[in-house]
C-alpha positions in Angstrom: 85.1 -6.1 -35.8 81.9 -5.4 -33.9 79.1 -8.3 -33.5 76.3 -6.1 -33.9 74.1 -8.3 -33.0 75.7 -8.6 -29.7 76.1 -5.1 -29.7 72.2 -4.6 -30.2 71.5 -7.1 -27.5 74.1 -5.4 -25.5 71.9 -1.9 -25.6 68.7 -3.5 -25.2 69.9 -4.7 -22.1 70.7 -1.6 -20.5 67.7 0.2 -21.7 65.9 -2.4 -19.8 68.2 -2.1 -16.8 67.4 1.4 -16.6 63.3 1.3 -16.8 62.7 2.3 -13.5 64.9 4.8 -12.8 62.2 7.7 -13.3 61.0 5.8 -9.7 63.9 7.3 -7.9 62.6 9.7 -5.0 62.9 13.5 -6.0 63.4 15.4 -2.6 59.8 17.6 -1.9 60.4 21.0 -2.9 59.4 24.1 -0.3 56.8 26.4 -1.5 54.5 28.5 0.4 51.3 27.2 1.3 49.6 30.4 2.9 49.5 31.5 -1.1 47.1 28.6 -1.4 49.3 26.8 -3.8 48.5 22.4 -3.0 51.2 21.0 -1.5 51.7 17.2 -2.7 53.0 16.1 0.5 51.2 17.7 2.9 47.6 17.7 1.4 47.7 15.3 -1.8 49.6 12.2 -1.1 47.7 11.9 2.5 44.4 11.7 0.7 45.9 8.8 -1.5 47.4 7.1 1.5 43.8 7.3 3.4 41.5 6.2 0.4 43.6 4.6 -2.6 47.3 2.8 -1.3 45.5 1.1 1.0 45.9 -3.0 1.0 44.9 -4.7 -1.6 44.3 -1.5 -3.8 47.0 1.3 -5.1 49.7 0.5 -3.2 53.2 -0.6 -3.8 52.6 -4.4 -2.8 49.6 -4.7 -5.5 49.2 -1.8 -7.6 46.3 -2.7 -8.7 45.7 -2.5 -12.7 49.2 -1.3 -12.3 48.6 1.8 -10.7 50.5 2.8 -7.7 50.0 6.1 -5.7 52.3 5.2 -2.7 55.2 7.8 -3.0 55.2 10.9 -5.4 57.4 9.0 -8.1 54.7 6.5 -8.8 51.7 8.4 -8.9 53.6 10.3 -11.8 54.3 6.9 -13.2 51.8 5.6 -13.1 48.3 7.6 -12.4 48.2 8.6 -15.5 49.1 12.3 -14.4 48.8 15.0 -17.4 51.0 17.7 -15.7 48.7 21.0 -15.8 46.0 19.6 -17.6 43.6 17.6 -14.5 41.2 17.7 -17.1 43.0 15.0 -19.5 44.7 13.5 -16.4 43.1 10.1 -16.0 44.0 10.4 -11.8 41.4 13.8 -11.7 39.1 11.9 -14.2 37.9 8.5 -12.4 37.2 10.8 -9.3 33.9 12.1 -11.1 32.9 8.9 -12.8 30.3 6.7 -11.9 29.3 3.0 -12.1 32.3 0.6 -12.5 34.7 3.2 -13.2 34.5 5.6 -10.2 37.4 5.5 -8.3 37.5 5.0 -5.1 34.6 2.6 -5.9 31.7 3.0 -4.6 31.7 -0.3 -2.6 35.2 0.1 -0.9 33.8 2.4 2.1 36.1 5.2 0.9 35.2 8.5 -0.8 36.7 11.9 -1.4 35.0 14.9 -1.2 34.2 17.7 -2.6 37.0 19.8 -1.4 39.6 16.7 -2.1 38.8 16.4 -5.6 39.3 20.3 -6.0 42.6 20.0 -4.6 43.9 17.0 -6.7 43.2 18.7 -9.8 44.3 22.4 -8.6 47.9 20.3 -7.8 47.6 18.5 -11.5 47.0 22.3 -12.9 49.8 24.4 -10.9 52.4 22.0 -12.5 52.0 18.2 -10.3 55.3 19.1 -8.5 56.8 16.9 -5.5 56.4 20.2 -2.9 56.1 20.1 0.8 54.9 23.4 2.6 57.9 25.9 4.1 58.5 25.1 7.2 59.6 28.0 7.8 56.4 29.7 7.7 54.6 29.8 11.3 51.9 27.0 11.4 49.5 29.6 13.4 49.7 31.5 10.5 48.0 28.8 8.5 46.1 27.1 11.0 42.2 27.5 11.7 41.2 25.3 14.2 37.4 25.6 14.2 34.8 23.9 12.2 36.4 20.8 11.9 36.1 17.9 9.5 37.3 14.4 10.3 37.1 13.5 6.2 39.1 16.8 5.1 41.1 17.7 8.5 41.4 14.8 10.7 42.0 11.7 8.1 44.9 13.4 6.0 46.6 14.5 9.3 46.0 10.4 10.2 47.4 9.5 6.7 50.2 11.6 6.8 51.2 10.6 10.5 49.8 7.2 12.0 48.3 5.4 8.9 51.6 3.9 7.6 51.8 2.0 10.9 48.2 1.5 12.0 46.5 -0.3 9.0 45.2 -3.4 8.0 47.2 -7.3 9.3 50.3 -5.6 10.6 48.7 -2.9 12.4 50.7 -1.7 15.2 49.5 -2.6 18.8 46.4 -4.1 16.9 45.7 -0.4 16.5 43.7 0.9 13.5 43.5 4.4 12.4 42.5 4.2 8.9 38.6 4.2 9.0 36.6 6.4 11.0 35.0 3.3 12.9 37.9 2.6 14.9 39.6 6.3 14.8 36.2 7.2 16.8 37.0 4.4 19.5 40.3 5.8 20.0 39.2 9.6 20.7 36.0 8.9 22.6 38.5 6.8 25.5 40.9 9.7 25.3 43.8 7.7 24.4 44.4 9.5 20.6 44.4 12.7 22.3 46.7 11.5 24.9 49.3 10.0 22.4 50.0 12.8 20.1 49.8 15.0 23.4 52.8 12.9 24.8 50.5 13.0 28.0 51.7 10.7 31.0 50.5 7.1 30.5 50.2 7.2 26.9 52.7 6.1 24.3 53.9 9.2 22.4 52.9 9.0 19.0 53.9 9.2 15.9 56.0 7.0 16.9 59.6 8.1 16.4 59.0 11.2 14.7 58.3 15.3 16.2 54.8 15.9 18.4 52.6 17.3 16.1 52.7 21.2 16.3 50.5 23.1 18.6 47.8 23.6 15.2 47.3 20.1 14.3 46.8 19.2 17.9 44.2 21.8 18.1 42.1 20.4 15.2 42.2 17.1 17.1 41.3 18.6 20.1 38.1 20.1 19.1 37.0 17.8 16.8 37.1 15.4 19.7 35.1 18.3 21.6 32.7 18.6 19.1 31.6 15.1 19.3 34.3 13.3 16.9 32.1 13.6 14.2 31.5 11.9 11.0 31.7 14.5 9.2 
């Protein structure tokens, strides 16, 4: 005959054994981007990386008030993400608070604009998917190089590239490219330029991963040009 205690116990077990398994990675769909549809990847997740998982904060190491927007699978988790409905989602709705509740807060030295916040909650409303733009699609077809901002060009191309390895005690070749501060020391001496040119004399960066395509380098470029604004 069957204990059913032990056979409760028994079920219970696995059920907890099996709480995370919603944190597996889901591989980022292709959609294309020149429909303006927000790509998670490419435009969402660098904005986190640059202003929320940073140490101490949202990432996977402290998850602060158990929020963790490191990878796709824990923002869903657990950023209180109402798929379609940014209005309800709690992610979309501490962006436009104020006082204590205003996220990023308003002492941290990080902000989102504007244009940011529009595209968090366009990607909540089109369905919160894991998508990556097509890479088939040409990148000059996308790419407008002019009138460029370090807080919506420059930083998420950072996040998405160089942040990972260039932040806070562990920062690679005491290197920091997370904060405008020391991203402006880098391009005013030429060597960020240089880097992700894979010019003679500089290390070719990102490190172990494809130069950057000839649009992304042009953003770079003339930002630099223009001054290296903080803008």
């Amino acid at each position: 005959m069957i204990n059913k205690g032990f056979f409760f116990f028994a079920l219970v077990s696995v059920l907890l054994s099996c709480k995370h398994d919603s944190l597996i990675e889901i591989k980022a769909t292709e959609i294309d981007c020149s429909t303006g549809e927000v790509a998670f990847v490419n435009k969402i997740q660098p904005i986190f990386d640059a202003n929320c998982a940073t140490a101490s904060c949202h990432n996977t190491t402290d998850a602060r008030d158990g929020v963790n927007l490191a990878t796709y699978s824990s923002v869903i988790e657990t950023g209180g993400v109402v798929v379609k409905d940014a209005a309800n989602s709690e992610l979309y709705e501490v962006l436009n608070e104020t006082g204590s509740k205003m996220m990023p807060p308003a002492n941290s030295g990080f902000s989102l604009s504007n244009m940011q916040k529009e595209d968090i909650k366009n990607w909540i409303n089109s369905g919160a998917k894991n998508s990556v733009c097509d890479s088939i699609i040409s990148p000059s077809l996308q790419c407008d190089s002019l009138m460029i901002s370090f807080k919506d060009d420059i930083m998420p191309l950072l996040a998405e590239s160089c942040v990972s390895c260039h932040k806070g005690s562990t920062a690679n070749g005491s290197v920091w490219l997370d904060n405008y501060t020391d991203v402006k020391i880098w391009a005013d001496n030429g060597a960020l330029l240089g880097s992700i040119k894979h010019e003679a004399n500089y290390s070719n960066m990102p490190d172990g991963s494809p130069k950057w395509n000839d649009c992304k380098i042009a953003k770079l470029a003339n930002w630099i040009k223009e001054g290296a604004l903080n803008n």
